[in-house]
C-alpha positions in Angstrom: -37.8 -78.9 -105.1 -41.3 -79.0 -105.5 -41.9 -75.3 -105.9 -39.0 -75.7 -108.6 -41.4 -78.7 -110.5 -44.3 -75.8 -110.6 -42.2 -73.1 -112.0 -40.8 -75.9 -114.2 -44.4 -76.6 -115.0 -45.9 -73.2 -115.4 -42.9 -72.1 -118.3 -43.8 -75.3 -120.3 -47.0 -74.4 -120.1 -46.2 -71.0 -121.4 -43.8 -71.9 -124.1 -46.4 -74.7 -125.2 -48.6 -71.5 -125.4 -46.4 -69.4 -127.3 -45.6 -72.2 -129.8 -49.1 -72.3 -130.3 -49.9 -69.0 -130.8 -46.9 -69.0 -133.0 -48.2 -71.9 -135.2 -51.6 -70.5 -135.3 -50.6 -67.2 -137.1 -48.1 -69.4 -139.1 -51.3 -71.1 -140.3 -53.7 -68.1 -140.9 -51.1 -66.0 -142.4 -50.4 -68.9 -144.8 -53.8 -69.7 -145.5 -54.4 -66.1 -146.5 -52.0 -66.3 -149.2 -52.7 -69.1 -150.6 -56.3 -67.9 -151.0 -55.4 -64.7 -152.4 -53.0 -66.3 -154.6 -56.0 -68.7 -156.1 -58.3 -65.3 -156.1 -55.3 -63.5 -158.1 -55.4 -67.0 -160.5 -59.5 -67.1 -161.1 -59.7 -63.4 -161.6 -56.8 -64.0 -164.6 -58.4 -66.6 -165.8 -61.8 -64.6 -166.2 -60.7 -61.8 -167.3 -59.0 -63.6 -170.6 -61.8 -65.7 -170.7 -63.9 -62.2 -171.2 -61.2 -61.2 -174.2 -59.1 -59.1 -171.4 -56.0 -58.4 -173.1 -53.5 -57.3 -170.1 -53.4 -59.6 -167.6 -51.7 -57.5 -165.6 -54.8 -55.8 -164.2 -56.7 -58.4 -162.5 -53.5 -59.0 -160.5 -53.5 -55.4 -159.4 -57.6 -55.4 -158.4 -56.6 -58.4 -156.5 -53.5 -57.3 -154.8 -54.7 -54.0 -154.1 -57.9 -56.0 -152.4 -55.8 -58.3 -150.3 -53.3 -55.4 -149.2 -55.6 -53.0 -148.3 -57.8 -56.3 -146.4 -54.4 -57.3 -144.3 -54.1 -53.6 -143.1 -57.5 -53.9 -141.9 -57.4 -57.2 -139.9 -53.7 -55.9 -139.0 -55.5 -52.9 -137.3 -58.4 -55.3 -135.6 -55.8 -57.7 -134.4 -56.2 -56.8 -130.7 -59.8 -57.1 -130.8 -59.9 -60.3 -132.7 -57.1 -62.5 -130.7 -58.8 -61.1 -127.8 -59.1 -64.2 -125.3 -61.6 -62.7 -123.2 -63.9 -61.6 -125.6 -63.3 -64.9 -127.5 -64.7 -67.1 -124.3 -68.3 -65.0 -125.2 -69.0 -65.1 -128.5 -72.0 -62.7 -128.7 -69.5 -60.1 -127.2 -66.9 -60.9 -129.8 -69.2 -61.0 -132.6 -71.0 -57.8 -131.5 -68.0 -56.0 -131.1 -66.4 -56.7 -134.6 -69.6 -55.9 -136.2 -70.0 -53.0 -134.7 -67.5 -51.5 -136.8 -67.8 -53.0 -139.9 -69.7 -50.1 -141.5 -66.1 -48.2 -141.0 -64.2 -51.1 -142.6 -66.2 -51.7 -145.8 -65.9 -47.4 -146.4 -62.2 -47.8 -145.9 -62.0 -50.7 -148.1 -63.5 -49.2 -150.8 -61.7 -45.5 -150.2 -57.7 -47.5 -149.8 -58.8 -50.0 -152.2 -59.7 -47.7 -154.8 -57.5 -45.4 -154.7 -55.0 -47.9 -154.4 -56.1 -48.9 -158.3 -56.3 -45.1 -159.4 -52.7 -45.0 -158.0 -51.0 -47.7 -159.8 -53.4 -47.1 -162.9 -51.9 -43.5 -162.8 -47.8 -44.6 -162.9 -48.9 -46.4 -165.8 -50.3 -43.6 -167.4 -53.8 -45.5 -167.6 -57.1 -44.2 -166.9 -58.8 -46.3 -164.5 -62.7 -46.8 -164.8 -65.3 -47.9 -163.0 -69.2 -48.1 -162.0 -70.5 -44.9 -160.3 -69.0 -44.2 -156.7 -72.8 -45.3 -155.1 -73.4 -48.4 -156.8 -69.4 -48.9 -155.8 -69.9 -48.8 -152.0 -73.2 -50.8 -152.4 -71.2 -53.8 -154.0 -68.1 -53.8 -152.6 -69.6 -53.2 -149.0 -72.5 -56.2 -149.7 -69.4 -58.4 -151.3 -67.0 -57.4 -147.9 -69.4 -58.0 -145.8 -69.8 -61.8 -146.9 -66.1 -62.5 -147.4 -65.0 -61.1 -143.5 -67.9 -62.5 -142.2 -66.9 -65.7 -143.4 -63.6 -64.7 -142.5 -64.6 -63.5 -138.8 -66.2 -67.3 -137.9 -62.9 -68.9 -139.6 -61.2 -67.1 -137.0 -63.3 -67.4 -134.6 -63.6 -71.1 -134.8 -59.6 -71.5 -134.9 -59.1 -69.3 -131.8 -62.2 -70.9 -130.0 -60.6 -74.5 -130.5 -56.6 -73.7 -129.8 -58.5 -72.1 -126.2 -60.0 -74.8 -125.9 -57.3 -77.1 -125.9 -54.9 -74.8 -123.8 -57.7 -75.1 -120.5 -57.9 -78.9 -121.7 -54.0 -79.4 -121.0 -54.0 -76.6 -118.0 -57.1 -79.2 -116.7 -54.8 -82.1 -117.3 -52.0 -80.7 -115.4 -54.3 -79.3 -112.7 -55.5 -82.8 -112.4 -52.2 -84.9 -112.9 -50.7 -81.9 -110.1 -53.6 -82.6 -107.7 -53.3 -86.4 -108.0 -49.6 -86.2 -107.6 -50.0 -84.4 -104.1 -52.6 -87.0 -102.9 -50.6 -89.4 -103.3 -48.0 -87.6 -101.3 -49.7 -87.0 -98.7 -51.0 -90.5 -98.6 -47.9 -91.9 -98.6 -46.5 -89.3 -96.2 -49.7 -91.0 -93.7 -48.0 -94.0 -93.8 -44.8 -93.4 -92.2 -45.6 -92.5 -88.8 -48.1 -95.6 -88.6 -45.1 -97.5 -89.6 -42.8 -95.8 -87.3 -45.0 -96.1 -84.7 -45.5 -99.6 -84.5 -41.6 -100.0 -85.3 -41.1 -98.0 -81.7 -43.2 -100.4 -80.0 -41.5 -103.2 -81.0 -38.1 -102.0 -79.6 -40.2 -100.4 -76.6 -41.3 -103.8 -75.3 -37.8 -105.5 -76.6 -36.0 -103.4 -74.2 -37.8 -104.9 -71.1 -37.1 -108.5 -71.9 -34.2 -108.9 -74.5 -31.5 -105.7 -74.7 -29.5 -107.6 -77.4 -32.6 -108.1 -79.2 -33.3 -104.3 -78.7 -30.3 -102.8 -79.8 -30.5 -105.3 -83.3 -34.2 -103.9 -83.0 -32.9 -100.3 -83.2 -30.0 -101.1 -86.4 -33.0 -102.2 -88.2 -34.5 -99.8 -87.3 -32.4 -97.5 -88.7 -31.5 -99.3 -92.0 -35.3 -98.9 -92.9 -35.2 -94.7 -92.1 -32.3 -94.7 -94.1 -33.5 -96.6 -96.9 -37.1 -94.0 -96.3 -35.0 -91.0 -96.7 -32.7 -92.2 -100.0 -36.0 -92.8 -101.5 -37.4 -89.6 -100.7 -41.3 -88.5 -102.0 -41.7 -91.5 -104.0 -45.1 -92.6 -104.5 -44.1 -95.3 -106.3 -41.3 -98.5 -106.3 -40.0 -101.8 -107.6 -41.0 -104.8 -106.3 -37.2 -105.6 -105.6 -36.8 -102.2 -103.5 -40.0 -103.2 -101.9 -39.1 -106.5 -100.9 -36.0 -105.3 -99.8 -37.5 -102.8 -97.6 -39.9 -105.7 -96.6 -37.1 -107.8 -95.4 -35.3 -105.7 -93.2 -38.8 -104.8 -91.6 -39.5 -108.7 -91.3 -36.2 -109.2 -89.4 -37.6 -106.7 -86.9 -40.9 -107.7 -86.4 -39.6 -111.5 -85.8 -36.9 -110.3 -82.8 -40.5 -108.9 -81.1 -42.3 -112.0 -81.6 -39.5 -114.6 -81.1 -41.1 -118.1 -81.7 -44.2 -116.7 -82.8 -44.0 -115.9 -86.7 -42.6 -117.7 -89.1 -41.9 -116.0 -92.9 -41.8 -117.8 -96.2 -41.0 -115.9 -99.9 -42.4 -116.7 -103.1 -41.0 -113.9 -104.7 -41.0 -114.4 -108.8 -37.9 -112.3 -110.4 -40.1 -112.1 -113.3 -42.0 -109.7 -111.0 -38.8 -107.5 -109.3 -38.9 -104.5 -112.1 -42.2 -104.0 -111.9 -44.2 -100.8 -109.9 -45.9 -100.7 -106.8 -47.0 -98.5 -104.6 -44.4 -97.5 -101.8 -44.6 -99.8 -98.7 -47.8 -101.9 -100.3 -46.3 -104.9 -98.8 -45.4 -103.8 -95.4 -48.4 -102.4 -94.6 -50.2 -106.4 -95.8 -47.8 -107.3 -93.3 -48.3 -105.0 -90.2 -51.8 -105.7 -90.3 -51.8 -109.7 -90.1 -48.8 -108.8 -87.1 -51.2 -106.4 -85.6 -54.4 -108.7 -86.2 -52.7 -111.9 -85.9 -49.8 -112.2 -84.6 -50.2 -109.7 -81.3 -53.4 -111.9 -80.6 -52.3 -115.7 -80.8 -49.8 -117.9 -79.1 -49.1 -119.9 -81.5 -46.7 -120.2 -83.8 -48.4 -118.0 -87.4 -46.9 -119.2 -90.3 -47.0 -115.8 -93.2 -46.3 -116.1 -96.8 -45.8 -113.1 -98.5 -45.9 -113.7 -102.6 -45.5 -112.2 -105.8 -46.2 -112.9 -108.9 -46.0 -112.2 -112.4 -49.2 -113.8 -114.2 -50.6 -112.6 -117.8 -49.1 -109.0 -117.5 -50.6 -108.8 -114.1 -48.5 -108.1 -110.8 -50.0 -110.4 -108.0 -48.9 -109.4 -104.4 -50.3 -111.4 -101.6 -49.8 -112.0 -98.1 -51.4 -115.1 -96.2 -52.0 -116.2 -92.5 -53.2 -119.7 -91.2 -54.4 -118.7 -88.0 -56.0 -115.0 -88.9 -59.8 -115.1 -89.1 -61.4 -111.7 -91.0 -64.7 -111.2 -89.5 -68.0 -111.5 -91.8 -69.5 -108.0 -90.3 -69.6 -106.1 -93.9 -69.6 -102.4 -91.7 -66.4 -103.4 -89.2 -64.0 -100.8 -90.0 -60.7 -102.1 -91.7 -58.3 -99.5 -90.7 -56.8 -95.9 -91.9 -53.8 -98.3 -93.8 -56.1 -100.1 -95.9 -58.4 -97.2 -96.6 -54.9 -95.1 -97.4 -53.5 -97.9 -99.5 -57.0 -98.3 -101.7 -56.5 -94.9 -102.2 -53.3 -95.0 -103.7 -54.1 -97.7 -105.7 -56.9 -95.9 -107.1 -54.5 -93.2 -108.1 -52.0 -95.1 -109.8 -51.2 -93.9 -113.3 -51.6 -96.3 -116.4 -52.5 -98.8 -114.6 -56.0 -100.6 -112.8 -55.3 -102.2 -109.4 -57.7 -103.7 -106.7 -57.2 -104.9 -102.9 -58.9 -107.9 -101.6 -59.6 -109.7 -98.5 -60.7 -113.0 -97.6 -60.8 -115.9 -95.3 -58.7 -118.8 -96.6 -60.7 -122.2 -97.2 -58.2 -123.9 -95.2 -57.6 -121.4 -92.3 -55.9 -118.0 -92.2 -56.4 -114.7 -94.3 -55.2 -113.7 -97.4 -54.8 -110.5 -98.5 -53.9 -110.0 -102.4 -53.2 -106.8 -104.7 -53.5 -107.5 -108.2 -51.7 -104.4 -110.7 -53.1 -104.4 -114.2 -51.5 -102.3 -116.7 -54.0 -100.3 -118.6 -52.4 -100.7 -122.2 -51.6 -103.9 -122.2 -55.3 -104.8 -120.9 -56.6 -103.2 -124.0 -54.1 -104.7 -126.2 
């Protein structure tokens, strides 16, 4: 699946690239004709302004420049959509200058004799300045106009490059991201699993009953893991679903020990979270609360739907969170800050603190980013 996604990836990328290239021409070609069509206009216009009398042969001087110019950047084509050359610009420019000597005398050979051709059907002398003072203006003139023409290019084919490596960055980034959080959420399962085990482990020593209801929840939350495959992501209803089942097997372990309340807003149920967010608030005050008091530890897990921001909390009344700044707070929380941090199109932050009136409270509040900046 997954190698099918990057070959997925790598032909959009290449038909994005195409379509691009594709429009580019479009635009070039198109924007060559519409300036040779103005420089056929002026030309008519000054000629009758001079007292020219057929019109028809500034349109020939003009079309027999901008043939004989698209043969020329036809036959440079290769050298100046080269995308190598094109990422070092001395290198480009050095390499179409170096033969422009060879283009303005074939401009002024095709061009010419282009004129003297169609001059000739028409049984019309055409005249002109002597040969030298020819190549001297017409190579001076050429120069200026494919110069100017060269950094137009140039400046089109740097930019579209430009954007193709921004997108290619994107998706290199959006890729890499994607497989952290895989493999973030892949850590997270065999801590889970592990502590599930124990939980039947020591059931099946003092309650079998309890052990083999240990072991069908057990298996309803594998089951529900597997249907929801690779997902980095889920509702707060599939989450609290998944919670549930998990709850019902953590209380057969500690029988008299836990007690759960809900505060669970429906307002809140359709909104994203990261995968197993909620279970792994909960492990933690079992495996820091729970597992070390007798008494009975009352946990209410909440969520809430405040100002376009998802609140998901989990409190204790008998937890205490220790004031040492540099105590580790385990490879969950670490993972699960993580994840949060890669969340897309959204802000979200974890905190922890002791509760004024006794306990621990752990909360995750999910921003999303556009309606923050709204």
């Amino acid at each position: 699946m997954r190698e099918w996604i990057m070959v997925g990836y790598q032909e959009s990328d290449v038909r994005r690239e195409r379509e691009q290239q594709r429009m580019s021409n479009l635009s070039l070609a198109g924007g060559a004709i519409l300036f040779w069509i103005l420089m056929v206009v002026v030309a008519v216009q000054d000629y009758q302004r001079d007292g020219g009398q057929d019109w028809w042969e500034p349109v020939v001087w003009e079309t027999s420049s901008a043939l004989v110019v698209t043969l020329i950047f036809y036959l440079q084509s290769s050298l100046l959509f080269d995308q190598k050359l094109l990422q070092t610009p001395r290198l480009w420019f050095s390499r179409i200058l170096r033969y422009l000597p060879l283009v303005c005398v074939s401009f002024v050979v095709l061009t010419f004799s282009l004129r003297h051709a169609v001059y000739a059907l028409l049984e019309r002398r055409y005249s002109h300045e002597p040969w030298l003072e020819v190549f001297f203006y017409e190579s001076v003139k050429l120069s200026i106009f494919m110069g100017l023409f060269y950094m137009v290019i140039f400046g089109i084919r740097s930019y579209l490059f430009l954007l193709r490596e921004k997108v290619r960055a994107e998706r290199a980034t959006q890729l890499f991201q994607q497989a952290q959080l895989q493999n973030l959420n892949q850590q997270l399962q065999p801590h889970f699993l592990f502590n599930a085990l124990n939980t039947v482990s020591s059931l099946m020593y003092s309650d079998l009953k309890a052990a083999d209801m240990a072991l069908n929840r057990l298996a309803d939350l594998l089951r529900h893991q597997l249907d929801s495959g690779e997902q980095t992501e889920t509702t707060v209803a599939q989450e609290i679903a998944l919670l549930r089942a998990y709850a019902e097997l953590m209380q057969l372990r500690f029988v008299d020990r836990v007690a759960l309340r809900w505060e669970i807003d429906s307002a809140a149920l359709n909104r994203k979270v990261p995968s197993l967010c909620l279970q792994l608030l909960v492990e933690n005050t079992f495996k820091h609360t729970v597992e070390k008091r007798s008494g009975l530890c009352t946990i209410t897990i909440a969520v809430q739907e405040r100002e376009g921001n998802v609140i998901l909390s989990v409190e204790d009344d008998l937890g205490v969170l220790s004031t040492n700044s540099m105590q580790p707070q385990g490879i969950g929380l670490d993972n699960l800050r993580q994840r949060l941090a890669l969340m897309k199109d959204v802000q979200a932050n974890l905190h922890i603190q002791n509760r004024p009136q006794g306990g621990v409270r752990t909360e995750i509040m999910i921003t999303a980013i556009a309606q923050n900046d709204a």
